[in-house]
C-alpha positions as CSV (number, residue, x, y, z in Angstrom):
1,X,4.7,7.0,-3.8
2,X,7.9,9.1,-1.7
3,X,10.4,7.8,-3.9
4,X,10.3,10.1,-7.1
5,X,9.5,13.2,-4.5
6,X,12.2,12.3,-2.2
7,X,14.3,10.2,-5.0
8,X,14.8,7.3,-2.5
9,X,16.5,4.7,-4.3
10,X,16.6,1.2,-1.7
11,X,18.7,-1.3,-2.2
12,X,16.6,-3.5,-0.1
13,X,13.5,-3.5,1.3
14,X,12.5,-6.0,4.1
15,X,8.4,-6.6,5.5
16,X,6.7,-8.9,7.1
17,X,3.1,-10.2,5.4
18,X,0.5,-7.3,4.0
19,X,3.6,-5.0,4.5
20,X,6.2,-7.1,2.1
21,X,2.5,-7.8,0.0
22,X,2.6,-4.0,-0.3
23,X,6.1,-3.4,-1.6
24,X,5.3,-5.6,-4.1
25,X,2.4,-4.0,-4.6
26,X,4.0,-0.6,-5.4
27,X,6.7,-1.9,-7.5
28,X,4.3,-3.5,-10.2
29,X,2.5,-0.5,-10.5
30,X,-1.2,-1.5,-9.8
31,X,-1.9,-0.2,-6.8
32,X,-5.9,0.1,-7.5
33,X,-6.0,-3.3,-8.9
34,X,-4.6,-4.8,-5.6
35,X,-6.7,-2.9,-3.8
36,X,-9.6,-3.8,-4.9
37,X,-8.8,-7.9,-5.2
38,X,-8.0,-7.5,-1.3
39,X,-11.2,-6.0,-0.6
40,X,-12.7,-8.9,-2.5
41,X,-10.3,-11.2,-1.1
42,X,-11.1,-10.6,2.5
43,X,-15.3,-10.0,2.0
44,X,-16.2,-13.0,3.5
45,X,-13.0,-13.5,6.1
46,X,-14.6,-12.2,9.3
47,X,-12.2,-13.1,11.9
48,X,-8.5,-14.1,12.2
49,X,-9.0,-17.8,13.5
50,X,-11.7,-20.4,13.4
51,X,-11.3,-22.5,16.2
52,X,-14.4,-24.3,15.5
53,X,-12.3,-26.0,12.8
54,X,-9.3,-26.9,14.8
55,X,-11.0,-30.5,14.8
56,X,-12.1,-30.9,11.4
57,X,-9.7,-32.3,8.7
58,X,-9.5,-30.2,5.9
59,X,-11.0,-27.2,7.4
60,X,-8.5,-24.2,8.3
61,X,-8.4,-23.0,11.5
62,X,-6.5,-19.5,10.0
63,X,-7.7,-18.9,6.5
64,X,-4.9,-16.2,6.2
65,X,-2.2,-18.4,4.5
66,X,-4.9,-19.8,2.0
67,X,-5.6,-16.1,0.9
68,X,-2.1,-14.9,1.3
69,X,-0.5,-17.3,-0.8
70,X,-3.3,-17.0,-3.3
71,X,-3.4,-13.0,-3.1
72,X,0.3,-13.1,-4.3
73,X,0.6,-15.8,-7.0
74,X,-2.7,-13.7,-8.4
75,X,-1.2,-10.5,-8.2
76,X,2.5,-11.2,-9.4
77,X,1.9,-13.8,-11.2
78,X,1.5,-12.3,-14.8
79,X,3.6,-9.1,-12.9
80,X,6.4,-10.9,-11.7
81,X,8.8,-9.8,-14.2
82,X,8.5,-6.3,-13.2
83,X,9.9,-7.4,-9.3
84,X,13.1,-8.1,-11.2
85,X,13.6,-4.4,-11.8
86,X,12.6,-3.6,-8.2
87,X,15.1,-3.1,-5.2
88,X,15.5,-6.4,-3.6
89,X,12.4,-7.3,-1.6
90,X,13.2,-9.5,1.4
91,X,9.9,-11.2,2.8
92,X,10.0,-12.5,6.8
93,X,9.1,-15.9,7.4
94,X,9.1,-18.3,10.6
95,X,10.1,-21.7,10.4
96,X,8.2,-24.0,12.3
97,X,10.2,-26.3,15.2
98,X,10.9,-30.0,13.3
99,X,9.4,-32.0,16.6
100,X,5.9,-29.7,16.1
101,X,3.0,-30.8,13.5
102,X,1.5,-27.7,11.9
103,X,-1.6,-27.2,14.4
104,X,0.4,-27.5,17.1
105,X,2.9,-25.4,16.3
106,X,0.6,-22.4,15.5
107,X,-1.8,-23.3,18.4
108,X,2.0,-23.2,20.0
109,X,3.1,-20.0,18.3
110,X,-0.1,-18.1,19.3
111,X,0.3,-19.3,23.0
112,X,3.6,-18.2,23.1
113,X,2.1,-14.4,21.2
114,X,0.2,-13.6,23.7
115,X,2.1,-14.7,26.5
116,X,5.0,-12.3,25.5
117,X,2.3,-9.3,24.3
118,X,0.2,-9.4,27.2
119,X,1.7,-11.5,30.3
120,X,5.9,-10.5,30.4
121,X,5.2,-6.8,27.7
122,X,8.2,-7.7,26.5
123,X,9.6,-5.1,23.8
124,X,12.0,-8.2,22.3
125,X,9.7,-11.6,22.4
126,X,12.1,-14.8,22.8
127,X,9.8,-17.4,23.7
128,X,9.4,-18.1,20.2
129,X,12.5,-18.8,19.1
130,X,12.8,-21.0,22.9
131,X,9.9,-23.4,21.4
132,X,12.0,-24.0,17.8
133,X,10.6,-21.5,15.7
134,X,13.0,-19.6,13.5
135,X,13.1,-16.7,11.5
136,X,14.3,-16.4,8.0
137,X,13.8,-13.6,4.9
138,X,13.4,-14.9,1.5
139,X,13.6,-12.8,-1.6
140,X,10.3,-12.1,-3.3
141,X,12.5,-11.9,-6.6
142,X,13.6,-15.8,-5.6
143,X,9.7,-16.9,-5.3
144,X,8.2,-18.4,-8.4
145,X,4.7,-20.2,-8.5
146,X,5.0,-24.0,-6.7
147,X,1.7,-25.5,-7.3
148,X,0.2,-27.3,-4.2
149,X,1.1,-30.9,-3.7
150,X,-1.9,-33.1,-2.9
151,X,-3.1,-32.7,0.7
């Protein structure tokens, strides 16, 4: 890690998924461990979307949530403690628009992705936020383990 060579001391560190996973990560102090439950994690997740499920109840069309969520009650769970004594870890998340259901709005959000990446190149995408979704950073040191309501 920089910080004891460079003696960085953050106040606050912000990321955005495997990067605010990572902070996380480095501030419990079991870096191999994580490592190897993502590589075990992610074995068997080939792609980033399986549209053959976009029809199927129960079936995910993006598995990464699923594992996400899981990865991190796993590896904080027993660790979370130790996040108390870390700089404030800020974790970026979208708000989906009210008058969207779930599918939609990612079927929506992805649209609106590669629109922005490949169509306009825009450096600063708005369409986003135009469609109702809405950024927000919660604090890692905020999160505690919610078990999953019946689906």
């Amino acid at each position: 890690m920089v910080q004891p060579e460079r003696e960085l001391k953050p106040r606050i560190i912000a990321g955005i998924s495997a990067g605010t996973a990572k902070a996380c990560m480095l501030y419990t102090n079991h870096s191999r461990w994580v490592s190897d439950y993502y590589l075990r994690a992610l074995k068997d997740n080939t792609k980033n979307a399986y549209w053959g499920n976009l029809l199927r109840s129960g079936q995910s069309v993006f598995p990464h949530y699923r594992i996400y969520r899981q990865a991190l009650l796993d590896i904080c769970a027993e660790r979370f403690s130790e996040l108390a004594q870390a700089p404030e870890i800020r974790i970026g998340v979208s708000y989906l628009p009210r008058w969207f259901g779930a599918r939609s709005a990612v079927a929506a959000g992805l649209i609106a992705y590669n629109i922005e990446k490949y169509v306009r190149k825009t450096l600063h995408p708005t369409l986003g936020q135009t469609l109702g979704f809405h950024p927000k950073f919660v604090k890692a040191q905020d999160c505690a383990r919610v078990e999953d309501s019946p689906t």
